[in-house]
MIDOSE-1310 file (N, C-alpha, C; in nm, 2 decimals, decimal comma, always signed):
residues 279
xxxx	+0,08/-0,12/+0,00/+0,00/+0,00/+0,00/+0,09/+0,12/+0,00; +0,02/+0,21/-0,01/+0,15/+0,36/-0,03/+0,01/+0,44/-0,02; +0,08/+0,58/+0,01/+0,02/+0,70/+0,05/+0,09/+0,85/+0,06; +0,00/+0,94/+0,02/+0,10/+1,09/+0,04/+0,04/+1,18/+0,14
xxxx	+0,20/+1,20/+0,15/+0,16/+1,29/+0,34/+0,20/+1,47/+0,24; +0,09/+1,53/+0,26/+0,07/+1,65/+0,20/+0,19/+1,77/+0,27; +0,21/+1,71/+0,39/+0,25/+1,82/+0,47/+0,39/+1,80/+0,47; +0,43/+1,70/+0,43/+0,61/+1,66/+0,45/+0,66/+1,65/+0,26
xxxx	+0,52/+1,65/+0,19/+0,53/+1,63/+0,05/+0,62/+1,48/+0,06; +0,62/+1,35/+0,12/+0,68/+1,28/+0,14/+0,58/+1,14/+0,08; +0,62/+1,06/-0,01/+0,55/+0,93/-0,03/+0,63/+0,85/+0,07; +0,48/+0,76/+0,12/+0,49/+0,64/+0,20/+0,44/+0,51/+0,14
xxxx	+0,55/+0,42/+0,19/+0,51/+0,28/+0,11/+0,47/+0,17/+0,24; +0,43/+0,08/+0,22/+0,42/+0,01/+0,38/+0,43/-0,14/+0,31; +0,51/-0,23/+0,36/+0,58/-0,32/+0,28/+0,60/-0,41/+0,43; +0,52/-0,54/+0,44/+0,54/-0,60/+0,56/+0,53/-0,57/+0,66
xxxx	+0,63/-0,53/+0,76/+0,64/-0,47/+0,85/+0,72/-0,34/+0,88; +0,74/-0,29/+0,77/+0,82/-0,16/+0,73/+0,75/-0,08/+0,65; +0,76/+0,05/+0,72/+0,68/+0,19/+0,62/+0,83/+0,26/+0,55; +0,84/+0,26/+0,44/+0,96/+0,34/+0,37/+0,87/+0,46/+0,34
xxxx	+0,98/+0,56/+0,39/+0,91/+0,71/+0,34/+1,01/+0,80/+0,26; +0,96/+0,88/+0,13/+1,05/+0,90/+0,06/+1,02/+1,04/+0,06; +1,13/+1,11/+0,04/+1,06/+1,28/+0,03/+1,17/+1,31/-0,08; +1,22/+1,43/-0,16/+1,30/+1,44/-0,27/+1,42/+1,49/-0,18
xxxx	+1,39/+1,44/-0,03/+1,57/+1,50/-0,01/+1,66/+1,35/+0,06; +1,55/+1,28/+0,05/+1,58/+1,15/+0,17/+1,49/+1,03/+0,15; +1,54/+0,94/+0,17/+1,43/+0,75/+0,20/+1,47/+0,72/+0,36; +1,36/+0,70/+0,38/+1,36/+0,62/+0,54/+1,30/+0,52/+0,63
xxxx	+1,33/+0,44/+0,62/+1,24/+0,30/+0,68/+1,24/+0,37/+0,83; +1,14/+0,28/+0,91/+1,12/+0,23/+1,02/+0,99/+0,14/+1,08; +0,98/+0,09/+1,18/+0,90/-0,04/+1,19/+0,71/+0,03/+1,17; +0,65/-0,07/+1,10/+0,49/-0,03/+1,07/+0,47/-0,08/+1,22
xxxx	+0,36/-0,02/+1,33/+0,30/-0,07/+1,39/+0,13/-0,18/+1,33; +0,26/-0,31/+1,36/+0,11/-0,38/+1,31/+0,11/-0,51/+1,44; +0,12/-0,51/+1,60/+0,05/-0,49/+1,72/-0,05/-0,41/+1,74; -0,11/-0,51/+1,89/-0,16/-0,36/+1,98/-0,07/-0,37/+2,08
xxxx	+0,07/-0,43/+2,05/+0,10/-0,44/+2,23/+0,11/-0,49/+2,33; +0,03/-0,66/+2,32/+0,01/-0,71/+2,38/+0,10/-0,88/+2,35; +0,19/-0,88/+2,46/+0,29/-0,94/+2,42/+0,30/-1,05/+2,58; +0,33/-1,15/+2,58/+0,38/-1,23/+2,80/+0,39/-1,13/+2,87
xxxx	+0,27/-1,12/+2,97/+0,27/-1,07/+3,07/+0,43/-1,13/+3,18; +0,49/-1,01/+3,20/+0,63/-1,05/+3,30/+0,60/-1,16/+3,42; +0,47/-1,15/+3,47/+0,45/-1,26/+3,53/+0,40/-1,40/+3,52; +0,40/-1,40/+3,39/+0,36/-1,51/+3,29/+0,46/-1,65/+3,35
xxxx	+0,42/-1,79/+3,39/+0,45/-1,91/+3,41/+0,53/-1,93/+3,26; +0,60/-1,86/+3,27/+0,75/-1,90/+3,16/+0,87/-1,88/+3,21; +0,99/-2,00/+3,12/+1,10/-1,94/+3,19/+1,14/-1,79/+3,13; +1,23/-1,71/+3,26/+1,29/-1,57/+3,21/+1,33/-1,59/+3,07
xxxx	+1,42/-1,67/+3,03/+1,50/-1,70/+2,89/+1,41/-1,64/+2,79; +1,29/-1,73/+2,77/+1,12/-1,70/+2,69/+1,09/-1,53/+2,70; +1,12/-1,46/+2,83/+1,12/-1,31/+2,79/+1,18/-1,26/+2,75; +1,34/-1,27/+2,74/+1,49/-1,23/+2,75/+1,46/-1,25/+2,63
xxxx	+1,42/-1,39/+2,55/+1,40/-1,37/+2,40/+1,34/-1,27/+2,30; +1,20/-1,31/+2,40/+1,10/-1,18/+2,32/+1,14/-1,03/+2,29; +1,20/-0,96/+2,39/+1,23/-0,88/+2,40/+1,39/-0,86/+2,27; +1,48/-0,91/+2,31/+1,59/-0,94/+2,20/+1,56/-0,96/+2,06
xxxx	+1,42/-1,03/+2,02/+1,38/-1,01/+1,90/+1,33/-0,91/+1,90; +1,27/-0,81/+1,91/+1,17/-0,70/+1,92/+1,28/-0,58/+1,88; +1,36/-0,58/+1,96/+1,47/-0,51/+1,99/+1,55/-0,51/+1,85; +1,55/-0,59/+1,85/+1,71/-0,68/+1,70/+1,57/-0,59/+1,54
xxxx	+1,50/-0,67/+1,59/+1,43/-0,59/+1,45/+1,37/-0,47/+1,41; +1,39/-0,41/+1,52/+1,37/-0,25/+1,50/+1,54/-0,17/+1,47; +1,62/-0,24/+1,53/+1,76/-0,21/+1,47/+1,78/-0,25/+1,36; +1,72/-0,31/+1,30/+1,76/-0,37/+1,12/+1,66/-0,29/+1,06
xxxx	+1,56/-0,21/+1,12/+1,44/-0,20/+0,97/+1,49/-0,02/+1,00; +1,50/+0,04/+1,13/+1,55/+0,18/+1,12/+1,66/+0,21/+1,05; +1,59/+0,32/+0,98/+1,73/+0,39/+0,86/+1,78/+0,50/+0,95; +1,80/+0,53/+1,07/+1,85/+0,67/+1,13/+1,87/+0,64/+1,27
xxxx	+1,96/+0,68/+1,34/+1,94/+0,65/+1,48/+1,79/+0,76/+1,56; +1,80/+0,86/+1,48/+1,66/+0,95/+1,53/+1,55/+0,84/+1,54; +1,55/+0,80/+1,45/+1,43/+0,67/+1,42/+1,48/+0,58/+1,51; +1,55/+0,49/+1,50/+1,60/+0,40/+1,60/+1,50/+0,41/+1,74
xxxx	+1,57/+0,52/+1,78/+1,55/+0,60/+1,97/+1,39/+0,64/+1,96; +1,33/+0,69/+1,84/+1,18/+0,68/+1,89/+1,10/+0,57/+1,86; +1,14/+0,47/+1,78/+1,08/+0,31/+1,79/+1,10/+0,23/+1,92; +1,28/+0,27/+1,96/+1,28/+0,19/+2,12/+1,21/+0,25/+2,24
xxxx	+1,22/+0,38/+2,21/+1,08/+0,42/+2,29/+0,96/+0,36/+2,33; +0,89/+0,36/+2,17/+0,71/+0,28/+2,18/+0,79/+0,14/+2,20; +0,84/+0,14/+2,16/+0,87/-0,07/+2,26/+0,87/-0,10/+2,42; +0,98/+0,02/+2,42/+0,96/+0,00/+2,60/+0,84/+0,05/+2,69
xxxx	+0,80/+0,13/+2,60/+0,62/+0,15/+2,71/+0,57/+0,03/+2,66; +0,52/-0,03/+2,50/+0,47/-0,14/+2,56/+0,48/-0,26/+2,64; +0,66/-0,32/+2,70/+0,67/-0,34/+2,79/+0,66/-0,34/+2,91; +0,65/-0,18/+2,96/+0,61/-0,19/+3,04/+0,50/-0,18/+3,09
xxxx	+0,40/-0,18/+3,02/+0,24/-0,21/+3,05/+0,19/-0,32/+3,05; +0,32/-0,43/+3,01/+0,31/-0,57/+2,99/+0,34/-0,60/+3,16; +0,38/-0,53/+3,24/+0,48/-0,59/+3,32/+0,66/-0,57/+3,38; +0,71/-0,56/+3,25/+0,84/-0,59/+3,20/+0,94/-0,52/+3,34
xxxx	+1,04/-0,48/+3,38/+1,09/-0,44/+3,50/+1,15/-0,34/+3,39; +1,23/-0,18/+3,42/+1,30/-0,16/+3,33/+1,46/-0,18/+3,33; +1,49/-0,20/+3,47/+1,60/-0,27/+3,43/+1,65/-0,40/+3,35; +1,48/-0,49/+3,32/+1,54/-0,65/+3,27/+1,52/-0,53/+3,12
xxxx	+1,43/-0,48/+3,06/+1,41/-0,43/+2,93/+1,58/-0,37/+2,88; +1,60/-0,28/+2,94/+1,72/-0,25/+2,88/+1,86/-0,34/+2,91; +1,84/-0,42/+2,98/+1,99/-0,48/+2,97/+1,96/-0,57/+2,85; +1,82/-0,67/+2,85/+1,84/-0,71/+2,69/+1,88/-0,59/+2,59
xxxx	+1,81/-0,45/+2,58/+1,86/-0,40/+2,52/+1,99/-0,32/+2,44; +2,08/-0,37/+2,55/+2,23/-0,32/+2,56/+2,31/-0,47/+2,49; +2,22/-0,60/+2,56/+2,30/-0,71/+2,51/+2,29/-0,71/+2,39; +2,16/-0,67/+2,26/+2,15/-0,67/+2,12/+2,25/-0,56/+2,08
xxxx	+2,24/-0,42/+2,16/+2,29/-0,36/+2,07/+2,45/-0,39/+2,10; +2,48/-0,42/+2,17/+2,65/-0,41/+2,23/+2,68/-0,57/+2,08; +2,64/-0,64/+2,05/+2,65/-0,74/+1,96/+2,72/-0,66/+1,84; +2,67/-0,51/+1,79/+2,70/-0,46/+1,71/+2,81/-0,32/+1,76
xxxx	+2,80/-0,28/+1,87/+2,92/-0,19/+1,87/+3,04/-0,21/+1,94; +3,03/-0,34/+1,98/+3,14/-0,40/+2,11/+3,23/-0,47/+1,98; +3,37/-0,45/+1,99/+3,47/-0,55/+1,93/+3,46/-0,70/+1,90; +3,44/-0,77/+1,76/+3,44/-0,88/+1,80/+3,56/-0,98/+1,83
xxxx	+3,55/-1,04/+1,86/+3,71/-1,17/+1,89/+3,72/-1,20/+1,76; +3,86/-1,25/+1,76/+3,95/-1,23/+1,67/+3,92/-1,41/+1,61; +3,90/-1,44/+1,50/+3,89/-1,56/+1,49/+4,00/-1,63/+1,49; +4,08/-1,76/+1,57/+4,17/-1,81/+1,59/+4,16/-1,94/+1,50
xxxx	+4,26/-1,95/+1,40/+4,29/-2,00/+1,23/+4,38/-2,17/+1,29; +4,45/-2,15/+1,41/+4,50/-2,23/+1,43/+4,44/-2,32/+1,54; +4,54/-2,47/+1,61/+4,49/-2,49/+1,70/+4,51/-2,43/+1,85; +4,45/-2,43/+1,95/+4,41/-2,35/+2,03/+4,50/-2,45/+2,17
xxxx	+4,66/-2,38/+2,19/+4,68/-2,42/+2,30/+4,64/-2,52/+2,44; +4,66/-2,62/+2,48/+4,57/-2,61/+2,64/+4,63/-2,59/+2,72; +4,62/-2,49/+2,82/+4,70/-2,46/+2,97/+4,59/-2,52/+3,01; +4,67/-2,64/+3,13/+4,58/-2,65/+3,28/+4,63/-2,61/+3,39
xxxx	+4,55/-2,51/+3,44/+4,57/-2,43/+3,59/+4,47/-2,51/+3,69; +4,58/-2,52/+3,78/+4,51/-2,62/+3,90/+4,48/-2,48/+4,05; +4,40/-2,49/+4,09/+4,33/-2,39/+4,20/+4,29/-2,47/+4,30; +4,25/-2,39/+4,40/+4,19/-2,47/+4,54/+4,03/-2,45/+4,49
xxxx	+3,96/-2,49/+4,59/+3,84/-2,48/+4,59/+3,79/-2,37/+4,63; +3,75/-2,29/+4,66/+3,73/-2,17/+4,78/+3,57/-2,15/+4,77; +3,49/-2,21/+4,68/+3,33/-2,20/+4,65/+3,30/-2,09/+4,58; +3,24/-2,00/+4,61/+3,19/-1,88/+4,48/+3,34/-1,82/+4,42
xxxx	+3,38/-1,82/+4,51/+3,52/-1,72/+4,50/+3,61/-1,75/+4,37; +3,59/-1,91/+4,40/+3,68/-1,97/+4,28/+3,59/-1,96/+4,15; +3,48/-1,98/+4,14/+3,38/-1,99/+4,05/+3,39/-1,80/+3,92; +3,42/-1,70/+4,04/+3,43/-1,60/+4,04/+3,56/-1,54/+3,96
xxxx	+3,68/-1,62/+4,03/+3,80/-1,59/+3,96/+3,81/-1,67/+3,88; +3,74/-1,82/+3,82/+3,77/-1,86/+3,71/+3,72/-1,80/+3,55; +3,61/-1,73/+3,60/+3,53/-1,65/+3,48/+3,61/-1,53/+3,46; +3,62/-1,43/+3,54/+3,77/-1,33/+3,51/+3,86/-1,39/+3,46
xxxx	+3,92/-1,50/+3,49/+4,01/-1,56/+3,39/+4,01/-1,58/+3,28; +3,92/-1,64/+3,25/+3,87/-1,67/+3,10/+3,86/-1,57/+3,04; +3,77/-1,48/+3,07/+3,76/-1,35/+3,02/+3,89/-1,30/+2,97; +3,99/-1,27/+3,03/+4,09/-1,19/+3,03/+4,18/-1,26/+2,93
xxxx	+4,15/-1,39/+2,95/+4,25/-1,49/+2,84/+4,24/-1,46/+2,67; +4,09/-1,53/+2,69/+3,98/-1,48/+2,55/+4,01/-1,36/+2,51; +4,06/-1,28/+2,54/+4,02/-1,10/+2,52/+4,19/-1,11/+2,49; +4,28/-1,14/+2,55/+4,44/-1,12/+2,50/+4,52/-1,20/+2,47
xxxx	+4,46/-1,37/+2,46/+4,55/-1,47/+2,46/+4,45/-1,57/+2,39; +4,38/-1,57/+2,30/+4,27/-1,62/+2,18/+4,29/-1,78/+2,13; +4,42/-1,77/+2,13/+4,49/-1,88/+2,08/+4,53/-1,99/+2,26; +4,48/-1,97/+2,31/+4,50/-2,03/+2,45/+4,38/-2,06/+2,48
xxxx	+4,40/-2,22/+2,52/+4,25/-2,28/+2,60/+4,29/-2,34/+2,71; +4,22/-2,21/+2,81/+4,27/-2,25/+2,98/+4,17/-2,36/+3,04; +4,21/-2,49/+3,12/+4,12/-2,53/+3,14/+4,18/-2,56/+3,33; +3,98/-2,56/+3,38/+4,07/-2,57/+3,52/+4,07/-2,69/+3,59
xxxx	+4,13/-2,72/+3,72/+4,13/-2,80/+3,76/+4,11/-2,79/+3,92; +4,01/-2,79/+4,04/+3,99/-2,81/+4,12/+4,06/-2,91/+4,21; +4,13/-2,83/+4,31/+4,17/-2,88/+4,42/+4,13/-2,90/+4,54; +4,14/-2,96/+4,63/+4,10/-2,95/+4,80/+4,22/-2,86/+4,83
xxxx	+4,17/-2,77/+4,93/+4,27/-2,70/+5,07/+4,27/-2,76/+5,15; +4,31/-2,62/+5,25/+4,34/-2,71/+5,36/+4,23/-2,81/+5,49; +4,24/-2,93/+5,48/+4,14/-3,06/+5,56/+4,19/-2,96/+5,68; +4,07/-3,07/+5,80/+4,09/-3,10/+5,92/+4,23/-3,26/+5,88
xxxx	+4,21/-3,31/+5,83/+4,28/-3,42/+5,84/+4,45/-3,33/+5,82; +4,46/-3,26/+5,77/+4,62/-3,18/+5,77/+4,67/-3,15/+5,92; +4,58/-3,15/+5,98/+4,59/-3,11/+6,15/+4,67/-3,25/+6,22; +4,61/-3,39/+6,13/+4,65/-3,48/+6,24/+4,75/-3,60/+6,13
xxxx	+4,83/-3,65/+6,19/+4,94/-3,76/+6,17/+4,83/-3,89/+6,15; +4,84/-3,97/+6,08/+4,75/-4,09/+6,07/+4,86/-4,20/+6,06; +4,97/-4,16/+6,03/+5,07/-4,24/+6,00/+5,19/-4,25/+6,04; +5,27/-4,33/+6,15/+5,39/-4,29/+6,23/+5,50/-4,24/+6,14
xxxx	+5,55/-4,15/+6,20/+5,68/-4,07/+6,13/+5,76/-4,18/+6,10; +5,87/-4,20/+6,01/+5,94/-4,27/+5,96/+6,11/-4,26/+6,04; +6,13/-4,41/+6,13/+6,23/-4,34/+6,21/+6,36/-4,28/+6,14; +6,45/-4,24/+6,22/+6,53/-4,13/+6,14/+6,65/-4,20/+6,11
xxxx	+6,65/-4,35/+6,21/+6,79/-4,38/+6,14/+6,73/-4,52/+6,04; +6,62/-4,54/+5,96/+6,55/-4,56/+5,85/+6,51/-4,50/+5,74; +6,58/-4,35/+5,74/+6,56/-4,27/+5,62/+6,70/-4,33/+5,55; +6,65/-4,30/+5,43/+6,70/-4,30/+5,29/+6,71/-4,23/+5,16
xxxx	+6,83/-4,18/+5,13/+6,79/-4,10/+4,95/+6,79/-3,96/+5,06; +6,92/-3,93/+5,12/+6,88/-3,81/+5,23/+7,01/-3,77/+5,18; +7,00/-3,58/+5,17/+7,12/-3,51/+5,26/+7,09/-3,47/+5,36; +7,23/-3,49/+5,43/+7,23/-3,47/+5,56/+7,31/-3,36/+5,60
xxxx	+7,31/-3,31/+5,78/+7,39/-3,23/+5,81/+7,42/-3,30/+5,94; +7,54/-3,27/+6,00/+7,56/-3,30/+6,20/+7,67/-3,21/+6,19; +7,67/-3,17/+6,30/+7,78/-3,13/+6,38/+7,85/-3,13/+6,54; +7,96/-3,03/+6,56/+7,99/-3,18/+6,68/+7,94/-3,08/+6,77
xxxx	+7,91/-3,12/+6,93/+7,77/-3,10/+7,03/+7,85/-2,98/+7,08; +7,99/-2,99/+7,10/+8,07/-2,85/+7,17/+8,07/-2,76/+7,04; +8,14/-2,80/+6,91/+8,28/-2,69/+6,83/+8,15/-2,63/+6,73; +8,00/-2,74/+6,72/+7,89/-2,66/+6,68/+7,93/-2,65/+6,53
xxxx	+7,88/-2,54/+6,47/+7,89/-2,49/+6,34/+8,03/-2,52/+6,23; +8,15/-2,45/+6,41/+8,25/-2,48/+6,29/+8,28/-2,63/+6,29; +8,24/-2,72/+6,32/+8,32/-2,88/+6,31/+8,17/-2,92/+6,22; +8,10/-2,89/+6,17/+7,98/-2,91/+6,10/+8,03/-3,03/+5,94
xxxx	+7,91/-3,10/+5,93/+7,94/-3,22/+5,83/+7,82/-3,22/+5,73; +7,82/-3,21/+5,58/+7,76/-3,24/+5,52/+7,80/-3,38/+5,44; +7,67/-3,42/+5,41/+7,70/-3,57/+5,32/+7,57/-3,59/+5,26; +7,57/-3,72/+5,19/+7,46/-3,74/+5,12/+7,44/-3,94/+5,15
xxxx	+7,32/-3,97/+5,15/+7,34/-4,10/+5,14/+7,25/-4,16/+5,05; +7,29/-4,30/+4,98/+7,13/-4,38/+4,92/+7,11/-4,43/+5,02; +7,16/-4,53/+5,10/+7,17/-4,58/+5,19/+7,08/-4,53/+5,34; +7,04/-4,61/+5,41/+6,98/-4,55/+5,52/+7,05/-4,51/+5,64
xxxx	+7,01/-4,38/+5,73/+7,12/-4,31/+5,80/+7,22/-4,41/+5,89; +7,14/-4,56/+5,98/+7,22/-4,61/+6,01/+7,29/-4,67/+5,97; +7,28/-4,74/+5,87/+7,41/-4,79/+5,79/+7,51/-4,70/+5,74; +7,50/-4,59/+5,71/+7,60/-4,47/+5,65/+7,66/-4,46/+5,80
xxxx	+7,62/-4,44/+5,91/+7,68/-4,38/+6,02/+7,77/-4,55/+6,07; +7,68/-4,60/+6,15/+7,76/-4,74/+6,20/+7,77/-4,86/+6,10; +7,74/-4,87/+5,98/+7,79/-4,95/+5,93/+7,93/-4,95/+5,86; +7,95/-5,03/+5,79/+8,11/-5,06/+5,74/+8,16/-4,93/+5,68
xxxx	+8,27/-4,91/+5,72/+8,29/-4,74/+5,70/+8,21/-4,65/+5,73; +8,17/-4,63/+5,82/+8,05/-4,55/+5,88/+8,13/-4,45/+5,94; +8,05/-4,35/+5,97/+8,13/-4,21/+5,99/+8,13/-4,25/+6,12; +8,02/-4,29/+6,22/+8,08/-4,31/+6,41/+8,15/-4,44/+6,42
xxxx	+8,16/-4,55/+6,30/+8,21/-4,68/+6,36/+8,33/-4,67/+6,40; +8,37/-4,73/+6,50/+8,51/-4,71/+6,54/+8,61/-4,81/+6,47; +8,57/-4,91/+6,37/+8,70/-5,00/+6,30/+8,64/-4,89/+6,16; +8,59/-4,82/+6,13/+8,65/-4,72/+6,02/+8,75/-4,63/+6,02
xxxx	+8,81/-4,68/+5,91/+8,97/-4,65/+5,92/+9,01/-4,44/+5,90; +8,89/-4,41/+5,85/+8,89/-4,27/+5,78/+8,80/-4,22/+5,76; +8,74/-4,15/+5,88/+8,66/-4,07/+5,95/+8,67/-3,95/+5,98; +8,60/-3,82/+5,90/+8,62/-3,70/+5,94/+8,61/-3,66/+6,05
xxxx	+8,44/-3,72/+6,07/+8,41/-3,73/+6,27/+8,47/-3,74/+6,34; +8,54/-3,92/+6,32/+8,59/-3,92/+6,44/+8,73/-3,86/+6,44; +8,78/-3,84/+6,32/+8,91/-3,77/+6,31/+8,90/-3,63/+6,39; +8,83/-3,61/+6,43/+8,78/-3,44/+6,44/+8,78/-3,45/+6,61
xxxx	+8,71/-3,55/+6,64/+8,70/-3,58/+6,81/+8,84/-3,64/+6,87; +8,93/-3,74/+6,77/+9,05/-3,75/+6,83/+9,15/-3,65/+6,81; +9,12/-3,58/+6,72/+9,20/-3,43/+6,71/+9,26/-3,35/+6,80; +9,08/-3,33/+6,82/+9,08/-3,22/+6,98/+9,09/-3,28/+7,13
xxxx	+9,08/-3,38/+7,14/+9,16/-3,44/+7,26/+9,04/-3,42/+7,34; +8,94/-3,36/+7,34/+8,84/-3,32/+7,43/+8,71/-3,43/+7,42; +8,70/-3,44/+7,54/+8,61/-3,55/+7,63/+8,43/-3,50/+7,57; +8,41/-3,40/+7,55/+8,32/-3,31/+7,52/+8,31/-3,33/+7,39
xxxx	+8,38/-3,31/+7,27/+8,38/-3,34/+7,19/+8,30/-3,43/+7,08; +8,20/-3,46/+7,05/+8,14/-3,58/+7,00/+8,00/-3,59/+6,92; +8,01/-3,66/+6,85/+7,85/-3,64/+6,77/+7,76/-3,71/+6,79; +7,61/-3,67/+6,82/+7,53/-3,76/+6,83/+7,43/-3,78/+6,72
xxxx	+7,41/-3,91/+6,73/+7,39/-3,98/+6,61/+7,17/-3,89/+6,60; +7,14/-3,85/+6,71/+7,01/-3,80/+6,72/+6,97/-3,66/+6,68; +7,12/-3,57/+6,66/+7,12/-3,46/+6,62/+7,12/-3,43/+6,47; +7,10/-3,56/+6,40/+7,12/-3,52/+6,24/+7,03/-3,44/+6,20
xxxx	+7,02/-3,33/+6,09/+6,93/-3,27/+6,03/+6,95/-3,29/+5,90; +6,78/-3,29/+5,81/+6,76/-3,33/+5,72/+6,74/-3,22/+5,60; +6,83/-3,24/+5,54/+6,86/-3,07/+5,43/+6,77/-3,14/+5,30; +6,75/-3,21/+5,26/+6,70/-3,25/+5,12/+6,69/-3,40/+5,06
xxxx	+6,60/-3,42/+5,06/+6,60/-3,58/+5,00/+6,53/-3,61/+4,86; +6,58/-3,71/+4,78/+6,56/-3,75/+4,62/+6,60/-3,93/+4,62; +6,49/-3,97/+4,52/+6,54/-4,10/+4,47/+6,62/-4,09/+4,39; +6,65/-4,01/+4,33/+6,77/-4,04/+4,20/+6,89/-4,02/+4,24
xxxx	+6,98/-4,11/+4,25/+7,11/-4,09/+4,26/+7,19/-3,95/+4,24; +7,25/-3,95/+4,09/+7,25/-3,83/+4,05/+7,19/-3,67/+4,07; +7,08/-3,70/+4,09/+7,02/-3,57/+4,16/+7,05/-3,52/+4,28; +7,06/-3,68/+4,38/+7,09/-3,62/+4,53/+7,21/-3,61/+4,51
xxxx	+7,32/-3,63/+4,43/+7,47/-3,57/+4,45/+7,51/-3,43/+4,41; +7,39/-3,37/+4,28/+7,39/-3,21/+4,28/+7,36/-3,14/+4,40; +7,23/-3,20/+4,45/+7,23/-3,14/+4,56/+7,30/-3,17/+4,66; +7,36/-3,20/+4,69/+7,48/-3,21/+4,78/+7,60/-3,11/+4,72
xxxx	+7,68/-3,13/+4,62/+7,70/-3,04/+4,56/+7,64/-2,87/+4,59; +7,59/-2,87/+4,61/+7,50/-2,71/+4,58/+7,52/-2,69/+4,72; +7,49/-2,76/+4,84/+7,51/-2,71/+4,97/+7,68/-2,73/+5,02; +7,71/-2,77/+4,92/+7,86/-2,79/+5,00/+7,93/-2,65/+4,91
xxxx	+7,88/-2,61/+4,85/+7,96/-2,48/+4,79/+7,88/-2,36/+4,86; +7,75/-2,37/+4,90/+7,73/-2,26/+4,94/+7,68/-2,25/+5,13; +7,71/-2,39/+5,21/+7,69/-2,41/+5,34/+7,84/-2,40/+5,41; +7,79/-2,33/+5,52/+7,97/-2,30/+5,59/+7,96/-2,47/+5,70
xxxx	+8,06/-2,51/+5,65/+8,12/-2,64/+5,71/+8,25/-2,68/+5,71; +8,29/-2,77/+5,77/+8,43/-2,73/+5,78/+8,50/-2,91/+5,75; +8,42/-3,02/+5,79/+8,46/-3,13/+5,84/+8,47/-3,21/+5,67; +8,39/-3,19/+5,55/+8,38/-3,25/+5,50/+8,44/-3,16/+5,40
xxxx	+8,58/-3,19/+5,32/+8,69/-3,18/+5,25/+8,68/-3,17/+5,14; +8,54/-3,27/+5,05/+8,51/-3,25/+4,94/+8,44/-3,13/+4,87; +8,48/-3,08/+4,75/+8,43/-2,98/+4,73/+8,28/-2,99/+4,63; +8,28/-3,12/+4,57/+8,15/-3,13/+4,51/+8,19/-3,29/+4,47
xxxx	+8,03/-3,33/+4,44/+8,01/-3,52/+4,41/+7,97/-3,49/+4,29; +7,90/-3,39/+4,25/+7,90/-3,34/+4,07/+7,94/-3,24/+4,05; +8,01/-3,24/+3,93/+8,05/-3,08/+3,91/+7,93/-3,02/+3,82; +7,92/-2,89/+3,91/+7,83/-2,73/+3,85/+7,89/-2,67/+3,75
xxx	+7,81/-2,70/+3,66/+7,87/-2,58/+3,57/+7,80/-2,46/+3,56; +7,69/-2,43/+3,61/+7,65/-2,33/+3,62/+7,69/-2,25/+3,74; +7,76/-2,28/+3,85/+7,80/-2,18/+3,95/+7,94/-2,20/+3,99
């Protein structure tokens, strides 16, 4: 159908749900009212989603058929009074209407051509908190790191069970795959011993060549207590402390290495069981 508006000298065409109006300086769509308005009452036994939609469509097709933002802003007008005579809240009305329009003026993401890294980040649990920092995450990933797919992983904190021992401590001259420290009970610091063992502490100490056995022929220990002549002088096998322990051979002799270059001791002569090349 079509028609002439005498006063704007402008022809009108009405074409579905769009009136195009033409005048000899300009053409201009915007939506034909062909409602009355009556659309789900907000209290209506539907889910939100069902209004969240209604609204988003309503919304979405008055932005595609307006030729002007002047037009635009007086069609979203007559939409939101008729929602709200429906009901509608105006806060739920316009945040759909921010979510359609922001679709069109917000940046979109970058499409990622390749495949998409996985990071797994492992976190405690903490309940909303976590739930809270994992979406900021994401967020922030998505937005500067596109090519990255963070995925998480939930942890326990700290139990009541962290509080208590369920399992007897492991005795000390039964440890194994240990460095060790002792020093002697008077000279203290400076008569101090580092070493390393696979072996478990009592065999390293009183077994065959053992640092306290007395038929070991070559003993820094005891070299150290018959030294000083002094009665006082002596180590006890209960004072060991435990610097670092590893199954791997090799490993526990760097680290042994690494404290014997940078631990003040005096008793044990060696300067490293692997050589550093890096220090």
């Amino acid at each position: 159908s079509s028609g002439i508006n005498a006063e704007s000298q402008s022809v009108l065409f009405s074409f579905l749900d769009t009136i195009v109006s033409r005048n000899p300086k300009l053409v201009s769509t915007k939506v034909k009212a062909t409602d009355k308005g009556l659309f789900y009452d907000y209290n209506s036994f539907i889910p939100d989603r069902y209004k969240a939609n209604l609204v988003c469509c309503l919304v979405y097709r008055v932005y595609m058929i307006a030729s002007s933002f002047h037009v635009l802003d007086c069609d979203l007008k007559q939409l939101c009074l008729k929602f709200y005579k429906n009901g509608f809240p105006k806060d739920f009305v316009e945040e759909c209407i921010s979510r359609v329009l922001n679709r069109f003026y917000e940046p979109k993401e970058p499409v990622v051509s390749v495949p998409r890294k996985e990071v797994l980040m492992v976190m405690p649990y903490l309940g909303n908190m976590s739930i809270v920092l994992k979406r900021d995450i994401l967020k922030l990933v998505r937005k500067f790191y596109p090519s990255v797919d963070v995925k998480f992983v939930y942890k326990r904190g700290f139990r009541i069970s962290n509080l208590f021992k369920f399992k007897d401590c492991f005795p000390l001259k039964c440890k194994s795959g240990i460095v060790y420290s002792i020093q002697c009970n008077k000279c203290g610091q400076s008569a101090a011993y580092i070493g390393k063992t696979k072996n478990t502490l009592f065999e390293r100490f009183y077994g065959s060549n053992g640092h306290l056995n007395p038929r070991t022929q070559k003993s820094a220990l005891i070299d150290h207590v018959v030294s000083t002549g002094d009665p006082e002088c002596n180590f006890d096998f209960n004072t060991i402390k435990i610097l670092d322990n590893c199954d791997v051979d090799y490993r526990l002799r760097i680290i042994e290495s690494i404290y014997l270059k940078f631990d003040k001791q005096s008793l044990n002569t060696q300067e490293y069981s692997f050589p550093l090349k890096l220090f």
